[in-house]
C-alpha atoms as an extended CHARMM CRD file, in Angstrom:
* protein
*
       186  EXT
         1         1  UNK       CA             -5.5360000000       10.1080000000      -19.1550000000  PROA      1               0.0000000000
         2         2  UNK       CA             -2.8210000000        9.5660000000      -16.3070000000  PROA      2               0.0000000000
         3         3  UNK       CA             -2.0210000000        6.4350000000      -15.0180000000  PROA      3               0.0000000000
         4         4  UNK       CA             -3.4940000000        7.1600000000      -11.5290000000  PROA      4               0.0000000000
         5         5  UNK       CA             -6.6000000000        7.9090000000      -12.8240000000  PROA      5               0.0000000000
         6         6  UNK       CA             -7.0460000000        4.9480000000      -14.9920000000  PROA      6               0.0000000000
         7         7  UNK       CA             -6.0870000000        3.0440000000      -12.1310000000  PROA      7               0.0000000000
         8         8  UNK       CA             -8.4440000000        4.8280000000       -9.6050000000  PROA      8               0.0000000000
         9         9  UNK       CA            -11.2740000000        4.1680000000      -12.4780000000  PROA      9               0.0000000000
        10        10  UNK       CA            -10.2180000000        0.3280000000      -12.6690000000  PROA      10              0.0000000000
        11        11  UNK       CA            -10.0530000000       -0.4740000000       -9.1520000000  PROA      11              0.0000000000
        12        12  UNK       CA            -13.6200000000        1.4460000000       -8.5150000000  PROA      12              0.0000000000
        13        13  UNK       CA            -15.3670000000       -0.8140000000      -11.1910000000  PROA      13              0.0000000000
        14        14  UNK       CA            -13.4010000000       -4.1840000000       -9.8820000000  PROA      14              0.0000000000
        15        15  UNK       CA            -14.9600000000       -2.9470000000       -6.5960000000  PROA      15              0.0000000000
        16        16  UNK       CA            -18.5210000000       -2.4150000000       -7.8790000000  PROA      16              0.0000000000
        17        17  UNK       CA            -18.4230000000       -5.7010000000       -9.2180000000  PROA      17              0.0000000000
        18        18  UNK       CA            -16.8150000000       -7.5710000000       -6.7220000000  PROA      18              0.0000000000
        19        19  UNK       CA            -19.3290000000       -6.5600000000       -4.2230000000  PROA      19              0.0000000000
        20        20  UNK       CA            -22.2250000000       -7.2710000000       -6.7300000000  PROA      20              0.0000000000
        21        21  UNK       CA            -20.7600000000      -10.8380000000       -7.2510000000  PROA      21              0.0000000000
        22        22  UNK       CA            -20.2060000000      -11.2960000000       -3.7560000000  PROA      22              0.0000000000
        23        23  UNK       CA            -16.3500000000      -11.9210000000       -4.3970000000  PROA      23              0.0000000000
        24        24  UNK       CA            -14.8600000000       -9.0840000000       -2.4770000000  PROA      24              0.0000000000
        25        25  UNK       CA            -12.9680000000      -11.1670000000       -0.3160000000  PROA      25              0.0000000000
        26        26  UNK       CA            -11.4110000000      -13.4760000000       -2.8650000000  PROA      26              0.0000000000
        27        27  UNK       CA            -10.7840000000      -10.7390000000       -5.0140000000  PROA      27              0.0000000000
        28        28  UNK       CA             -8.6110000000       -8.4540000000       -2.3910000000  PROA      28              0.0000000000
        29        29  UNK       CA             -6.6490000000      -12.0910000000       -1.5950000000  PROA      29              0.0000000000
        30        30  UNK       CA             -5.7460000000      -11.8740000000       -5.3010000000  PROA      30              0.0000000000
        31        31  UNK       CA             -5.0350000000       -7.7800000000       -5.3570000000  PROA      31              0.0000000000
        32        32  UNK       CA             -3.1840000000       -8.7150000000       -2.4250000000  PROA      32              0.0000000000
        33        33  UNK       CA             -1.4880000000      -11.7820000000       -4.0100000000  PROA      33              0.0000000000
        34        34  UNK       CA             -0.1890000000       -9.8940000000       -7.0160000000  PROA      34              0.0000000000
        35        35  UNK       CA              1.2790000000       -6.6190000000       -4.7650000000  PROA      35              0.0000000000
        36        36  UNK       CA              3.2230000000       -9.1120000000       -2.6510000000  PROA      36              0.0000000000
        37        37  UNK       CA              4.3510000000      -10.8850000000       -5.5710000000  PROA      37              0.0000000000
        38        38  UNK       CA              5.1360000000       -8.0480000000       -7.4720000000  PROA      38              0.0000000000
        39        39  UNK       CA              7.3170000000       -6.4660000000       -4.3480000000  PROA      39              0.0000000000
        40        40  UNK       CA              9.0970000000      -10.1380000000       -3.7280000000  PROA      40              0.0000000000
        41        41  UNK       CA              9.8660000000      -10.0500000000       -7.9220000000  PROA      41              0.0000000000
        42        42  UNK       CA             10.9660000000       -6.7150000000       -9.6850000000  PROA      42              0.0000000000
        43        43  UNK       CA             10.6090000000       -8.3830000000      -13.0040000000  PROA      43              0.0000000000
        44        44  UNK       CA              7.2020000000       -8.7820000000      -12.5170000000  PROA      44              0.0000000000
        45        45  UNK       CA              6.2150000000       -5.0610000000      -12.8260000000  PROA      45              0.0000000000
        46        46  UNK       CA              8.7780000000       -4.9180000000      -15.2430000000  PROA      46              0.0000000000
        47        47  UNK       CA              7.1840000000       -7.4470000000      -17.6130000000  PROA      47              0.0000000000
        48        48  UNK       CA              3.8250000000       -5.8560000000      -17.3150000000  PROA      48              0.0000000000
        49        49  UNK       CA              4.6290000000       -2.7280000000      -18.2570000000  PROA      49              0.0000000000
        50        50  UNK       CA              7.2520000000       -3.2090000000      -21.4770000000  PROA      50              0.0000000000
        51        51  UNK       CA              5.8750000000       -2.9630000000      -24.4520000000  PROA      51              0.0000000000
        52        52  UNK       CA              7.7670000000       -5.2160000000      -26.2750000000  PROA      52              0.0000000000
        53        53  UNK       CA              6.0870000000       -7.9480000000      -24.3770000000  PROA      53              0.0000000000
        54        54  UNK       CA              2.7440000000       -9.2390000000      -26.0150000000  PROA      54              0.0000000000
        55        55  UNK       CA             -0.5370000000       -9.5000000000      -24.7890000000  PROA      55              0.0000000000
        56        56  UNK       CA             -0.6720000000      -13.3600000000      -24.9680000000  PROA      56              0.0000000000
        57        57  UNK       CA              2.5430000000      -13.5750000000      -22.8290000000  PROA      57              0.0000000000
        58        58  UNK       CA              1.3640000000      -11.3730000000      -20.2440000000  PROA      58              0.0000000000
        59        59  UNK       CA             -1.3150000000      -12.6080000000      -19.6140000000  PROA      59              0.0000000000
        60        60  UNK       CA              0.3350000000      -16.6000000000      -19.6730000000  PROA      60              0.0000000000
        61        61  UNK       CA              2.5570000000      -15.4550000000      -16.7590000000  PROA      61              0.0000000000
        62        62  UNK       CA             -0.9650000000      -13.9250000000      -15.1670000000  PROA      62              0.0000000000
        63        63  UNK       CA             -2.5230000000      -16.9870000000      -15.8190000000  PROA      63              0.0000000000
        64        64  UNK       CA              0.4720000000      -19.1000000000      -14.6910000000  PROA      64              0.0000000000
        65        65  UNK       CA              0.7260000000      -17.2780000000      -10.9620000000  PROA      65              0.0000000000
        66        66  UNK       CA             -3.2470000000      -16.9720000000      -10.7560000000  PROA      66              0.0000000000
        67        67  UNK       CA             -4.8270000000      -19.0660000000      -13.0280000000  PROA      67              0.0000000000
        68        68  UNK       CA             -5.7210000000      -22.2480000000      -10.0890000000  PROA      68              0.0000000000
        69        69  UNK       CA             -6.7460000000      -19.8760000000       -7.0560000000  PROA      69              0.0000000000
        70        70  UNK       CA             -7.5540000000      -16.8590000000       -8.5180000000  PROA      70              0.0000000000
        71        71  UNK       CA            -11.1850000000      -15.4020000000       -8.5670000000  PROA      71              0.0000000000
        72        72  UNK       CA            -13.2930000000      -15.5250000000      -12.2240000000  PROA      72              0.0000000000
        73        73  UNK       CA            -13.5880000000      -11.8780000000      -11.8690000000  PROA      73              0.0000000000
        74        74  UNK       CA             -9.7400000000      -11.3070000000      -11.0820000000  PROA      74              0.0000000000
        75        75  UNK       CA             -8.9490000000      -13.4420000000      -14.0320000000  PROA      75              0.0000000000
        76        76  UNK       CA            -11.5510000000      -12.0420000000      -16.4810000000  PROA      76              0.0000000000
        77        77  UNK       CA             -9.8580000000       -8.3160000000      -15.1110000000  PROA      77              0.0000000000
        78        78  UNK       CA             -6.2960000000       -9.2880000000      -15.8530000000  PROA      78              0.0000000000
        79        79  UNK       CA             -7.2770000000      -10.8110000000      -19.5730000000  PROA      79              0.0000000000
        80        80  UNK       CA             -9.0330000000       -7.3940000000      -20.4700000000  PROA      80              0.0000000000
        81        81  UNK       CA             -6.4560000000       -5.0280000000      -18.8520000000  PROA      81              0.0000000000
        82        82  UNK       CA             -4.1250000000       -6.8100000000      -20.9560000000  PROA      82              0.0000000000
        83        83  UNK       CA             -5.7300000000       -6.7200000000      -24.2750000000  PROA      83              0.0000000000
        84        84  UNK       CA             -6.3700000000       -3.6120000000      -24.1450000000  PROA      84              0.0000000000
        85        85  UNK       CA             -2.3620000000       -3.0680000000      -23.6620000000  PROA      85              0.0000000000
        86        86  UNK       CA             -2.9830000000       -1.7340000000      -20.4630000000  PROA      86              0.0000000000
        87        87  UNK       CA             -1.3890000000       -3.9900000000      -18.2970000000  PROA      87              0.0000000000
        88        88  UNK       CA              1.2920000000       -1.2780000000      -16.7430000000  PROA      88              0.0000000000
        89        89  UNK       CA             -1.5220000000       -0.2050000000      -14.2340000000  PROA      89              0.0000000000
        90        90  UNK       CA             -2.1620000000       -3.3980000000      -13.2670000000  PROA      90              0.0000000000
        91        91  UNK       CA             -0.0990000000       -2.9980000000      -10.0400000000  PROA      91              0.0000000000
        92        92  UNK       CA             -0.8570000000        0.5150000000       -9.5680000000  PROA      92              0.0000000000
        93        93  UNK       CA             -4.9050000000       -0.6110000000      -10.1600000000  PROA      93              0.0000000000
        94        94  UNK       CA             -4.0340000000       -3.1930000000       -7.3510000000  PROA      94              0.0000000000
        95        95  UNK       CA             -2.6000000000       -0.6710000000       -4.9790000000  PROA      95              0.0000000000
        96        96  UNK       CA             -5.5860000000        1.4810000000       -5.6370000000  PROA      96              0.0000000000
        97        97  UNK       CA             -8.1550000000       -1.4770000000       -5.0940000000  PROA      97              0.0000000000
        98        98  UNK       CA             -6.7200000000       -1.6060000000       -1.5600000000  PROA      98              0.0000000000
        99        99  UNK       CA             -7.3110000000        1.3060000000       -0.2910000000  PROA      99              0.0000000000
       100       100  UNK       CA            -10.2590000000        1.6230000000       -2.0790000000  PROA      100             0.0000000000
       101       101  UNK       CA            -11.1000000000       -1.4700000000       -0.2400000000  PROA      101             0.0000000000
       102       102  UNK       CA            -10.0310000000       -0.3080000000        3.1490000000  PROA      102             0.0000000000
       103       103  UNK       CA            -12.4030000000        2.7820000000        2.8150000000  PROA      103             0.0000000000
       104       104  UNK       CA            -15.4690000000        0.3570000000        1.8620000000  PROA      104             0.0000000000
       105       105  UNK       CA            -14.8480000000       -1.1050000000        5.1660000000  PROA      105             0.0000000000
       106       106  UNK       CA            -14.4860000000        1.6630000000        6.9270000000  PROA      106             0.0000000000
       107       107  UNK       CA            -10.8560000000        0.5630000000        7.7830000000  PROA      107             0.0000000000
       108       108  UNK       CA             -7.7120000000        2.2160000000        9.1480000000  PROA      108             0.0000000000
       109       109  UNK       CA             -4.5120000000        1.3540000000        7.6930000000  PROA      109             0.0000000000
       110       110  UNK       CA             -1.4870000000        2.8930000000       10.2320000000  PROA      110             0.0000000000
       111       111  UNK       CA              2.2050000000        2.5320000000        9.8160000000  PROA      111             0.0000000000
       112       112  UNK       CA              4.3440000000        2.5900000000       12.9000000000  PROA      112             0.0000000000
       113       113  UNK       CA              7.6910000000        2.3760000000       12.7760000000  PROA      113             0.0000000000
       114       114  UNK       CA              9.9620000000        1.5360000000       16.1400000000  PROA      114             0.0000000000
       115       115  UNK       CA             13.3370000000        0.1870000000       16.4990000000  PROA      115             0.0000000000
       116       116  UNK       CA             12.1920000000       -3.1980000000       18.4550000000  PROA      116             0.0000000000
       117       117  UNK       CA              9.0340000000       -5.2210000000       17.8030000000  PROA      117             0.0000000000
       118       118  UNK       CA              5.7870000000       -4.1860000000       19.5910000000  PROA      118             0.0000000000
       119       119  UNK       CA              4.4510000000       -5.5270000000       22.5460000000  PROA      119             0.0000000000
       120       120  UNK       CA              0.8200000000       -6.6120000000       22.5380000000  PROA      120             0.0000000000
       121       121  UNK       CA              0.2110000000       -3.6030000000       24.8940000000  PROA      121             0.0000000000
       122       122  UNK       CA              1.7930000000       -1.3570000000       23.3020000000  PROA      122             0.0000000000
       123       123  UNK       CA             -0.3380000000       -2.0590000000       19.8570000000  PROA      123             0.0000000000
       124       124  UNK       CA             -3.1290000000       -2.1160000000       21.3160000000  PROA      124             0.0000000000
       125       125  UNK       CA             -2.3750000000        1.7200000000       22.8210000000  PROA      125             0.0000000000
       126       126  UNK       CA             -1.4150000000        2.7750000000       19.2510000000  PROA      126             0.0000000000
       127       127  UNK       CA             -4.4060000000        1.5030000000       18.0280000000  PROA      127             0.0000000000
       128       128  UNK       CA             -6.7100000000        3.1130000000       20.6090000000  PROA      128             0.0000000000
       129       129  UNK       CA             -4.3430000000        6.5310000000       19.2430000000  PROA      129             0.0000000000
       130       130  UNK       CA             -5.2380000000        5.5300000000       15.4520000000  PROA      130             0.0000000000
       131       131  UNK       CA             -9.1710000000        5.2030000000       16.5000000000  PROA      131             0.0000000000
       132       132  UNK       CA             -9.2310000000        8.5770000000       17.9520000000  PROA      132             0.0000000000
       133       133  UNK       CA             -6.8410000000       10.2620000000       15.4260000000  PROA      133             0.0000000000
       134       134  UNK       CA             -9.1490000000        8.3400000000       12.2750000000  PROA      134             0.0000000000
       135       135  UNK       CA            -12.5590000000        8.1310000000       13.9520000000  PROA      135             0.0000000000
       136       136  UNK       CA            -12.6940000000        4.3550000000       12.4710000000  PROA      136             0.0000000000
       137       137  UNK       CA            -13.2840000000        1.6550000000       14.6860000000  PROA      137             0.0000000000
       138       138  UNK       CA            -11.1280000000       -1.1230000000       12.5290000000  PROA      138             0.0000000000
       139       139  UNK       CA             -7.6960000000       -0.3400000000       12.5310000000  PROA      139             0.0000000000
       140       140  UNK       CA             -4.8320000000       -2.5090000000       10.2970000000  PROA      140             0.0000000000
       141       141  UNK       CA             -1.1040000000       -1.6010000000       11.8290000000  PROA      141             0.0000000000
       142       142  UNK       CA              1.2490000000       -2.3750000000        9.8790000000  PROA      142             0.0000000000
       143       143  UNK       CA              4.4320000000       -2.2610000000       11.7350000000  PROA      143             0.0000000000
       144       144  UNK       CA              8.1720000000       -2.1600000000       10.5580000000  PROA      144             0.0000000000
       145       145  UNK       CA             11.1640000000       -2.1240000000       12.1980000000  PROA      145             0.0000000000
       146       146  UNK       CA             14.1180000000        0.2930000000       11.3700000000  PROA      146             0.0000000000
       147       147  UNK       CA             17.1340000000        0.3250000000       13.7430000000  PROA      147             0.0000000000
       148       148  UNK       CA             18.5070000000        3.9630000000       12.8990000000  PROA      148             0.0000000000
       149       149  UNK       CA             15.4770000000        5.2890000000       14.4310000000  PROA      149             0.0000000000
       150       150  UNK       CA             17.6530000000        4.4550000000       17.9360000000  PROA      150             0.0000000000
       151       151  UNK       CA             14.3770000000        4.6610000000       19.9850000000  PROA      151             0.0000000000
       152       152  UNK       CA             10.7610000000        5.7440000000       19.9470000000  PROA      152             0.0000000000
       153       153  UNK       CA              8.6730000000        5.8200000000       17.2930000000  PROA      153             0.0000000000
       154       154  UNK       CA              6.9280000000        6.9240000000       13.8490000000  PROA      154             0.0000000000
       155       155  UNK       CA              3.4580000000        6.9510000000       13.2620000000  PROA      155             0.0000000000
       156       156  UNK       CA              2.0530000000        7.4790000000        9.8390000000  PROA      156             0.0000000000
       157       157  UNK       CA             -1.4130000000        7.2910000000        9.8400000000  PROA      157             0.0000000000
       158       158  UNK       CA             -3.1550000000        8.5470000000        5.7400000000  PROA      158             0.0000000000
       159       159  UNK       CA             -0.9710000000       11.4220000000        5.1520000000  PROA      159             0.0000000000
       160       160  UNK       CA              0.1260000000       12.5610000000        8.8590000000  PROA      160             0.0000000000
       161       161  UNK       CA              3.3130000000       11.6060000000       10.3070000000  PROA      161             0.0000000000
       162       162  UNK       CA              4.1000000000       11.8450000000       13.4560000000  PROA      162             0.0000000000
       163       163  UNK       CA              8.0940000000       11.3480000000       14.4690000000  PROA      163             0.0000000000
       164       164  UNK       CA              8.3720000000       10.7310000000       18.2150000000  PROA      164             0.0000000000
       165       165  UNK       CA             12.1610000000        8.7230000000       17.5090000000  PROA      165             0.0000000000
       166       166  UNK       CA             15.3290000000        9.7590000000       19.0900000000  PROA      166             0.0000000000
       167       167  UNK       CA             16.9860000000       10.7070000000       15.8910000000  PROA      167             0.0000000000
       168       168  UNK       CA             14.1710000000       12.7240000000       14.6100000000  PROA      168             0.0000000000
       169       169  UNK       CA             14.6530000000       14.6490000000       17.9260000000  PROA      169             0.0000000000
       170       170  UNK       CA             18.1280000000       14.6350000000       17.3570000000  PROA      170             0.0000000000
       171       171  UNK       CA             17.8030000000       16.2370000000       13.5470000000  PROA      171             0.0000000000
       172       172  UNK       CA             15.2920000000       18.9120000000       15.0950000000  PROA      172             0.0000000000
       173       173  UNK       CA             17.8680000000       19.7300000000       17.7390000000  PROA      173             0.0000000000
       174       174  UNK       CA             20.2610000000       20.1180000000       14.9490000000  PROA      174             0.0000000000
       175       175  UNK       CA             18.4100000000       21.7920000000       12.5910000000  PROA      175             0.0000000000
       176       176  UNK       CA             17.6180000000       24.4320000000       15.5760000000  PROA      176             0.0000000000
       177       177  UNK       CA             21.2570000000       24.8930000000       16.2290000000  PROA      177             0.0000000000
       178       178  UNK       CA             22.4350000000       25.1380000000       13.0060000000  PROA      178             0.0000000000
       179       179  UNK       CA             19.3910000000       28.0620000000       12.7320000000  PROA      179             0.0000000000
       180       180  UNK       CA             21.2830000000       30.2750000000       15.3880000000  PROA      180             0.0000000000
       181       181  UNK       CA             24.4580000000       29.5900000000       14.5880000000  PROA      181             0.0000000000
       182       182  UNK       CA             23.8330000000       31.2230000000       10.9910000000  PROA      182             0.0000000000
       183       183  UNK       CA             21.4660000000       33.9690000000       12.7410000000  PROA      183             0.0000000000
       184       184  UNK       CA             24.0210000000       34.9500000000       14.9490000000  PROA      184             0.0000000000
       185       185  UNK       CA             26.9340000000       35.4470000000       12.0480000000  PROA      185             0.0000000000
       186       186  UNK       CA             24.6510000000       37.8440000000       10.0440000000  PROA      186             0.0000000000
């Protein structure tokens, strides 16, 4: 079975029992916890998924980063991912808890990218855009800032993008001149 799916399976039951605990909130601070740790330190994921590295270890350096504020459940999770030496969809399982997450909530996640941080007005129109585009009332922008876009914007919002920046422009204008320049040699 692929990764993805074991992950997609893992998450769903963390989920179903999260909710029946009435953890869900402490556990999605932990999923959360471990994805931002994970992205600050590569050799995090690294460690989790070589196989030279035992169970007992792994799940030390788990207990070690989690083991004072992290849910029971997200503890109990992390020591049976690991001894069953699966511990290399942990972060995967994470990212999949998230956005499982999100969709229990009914919640929106949006990417914009722009070349200068947002004004409050301005994310509040992109968020009234997201609403209407999603038909979700909670929206979560995440918003990062990337200087070659020279102006405008890019929204992603699931898997629609939509490139309103100068230099996308500008690589469409290219890409249209460069199209009848070759038409007009053959």
């Amino acid at each position: 079975m692929s990764n993805i799916k074991v992950a997609s399976r893992y998450a769903s039951s963390l989920l179903d029992l999260s909710v029946e605990k009435n953890a869900l909130e402490a556990v999605i601070g932990d999923m959360k916890m471990l994805l931002s740790i994970a992205e600050q330190n590569r050799d995090l994921g690294l460690t989790l998924k070589s196989p030279i590295v035992t169970y007992d270890k792994k799940f030390n350096i788990l207990k070690a980063l989690f083991g004072k504020t992290a849910n029971e459940i997200t503890m109990s999770f992390f020591d049976l991912v690991t001894r069953k030496n699966r511990s290399n969809v942990l972060i995967p399982t994470a990212q999949e808890f998230l956005r499982q997450y999100n969709e229990y909530k009914g919640i929106q996640v949006a990417e914009v990218t722009v070349t200068l941080p947002l004004t409050e007005k301005l994310k509040k129109e992109i968020i009234e855009i997201v609403k209407e585009i999603s038909g979700l009332q909670k929206v979560e922008l995440v918003e990062k800032i990337d200087k070659s876009l020279i102006g405008g914007f890019v929204l992603k919002v699931n898997d629609k993008l939509w490139d309103d920046s100068i230099s996308g422009k500008l690589r469409k204008a290219r890409m249209k001149f460069a199209q009848r320049y070759f038409v007009k040699l053959f």
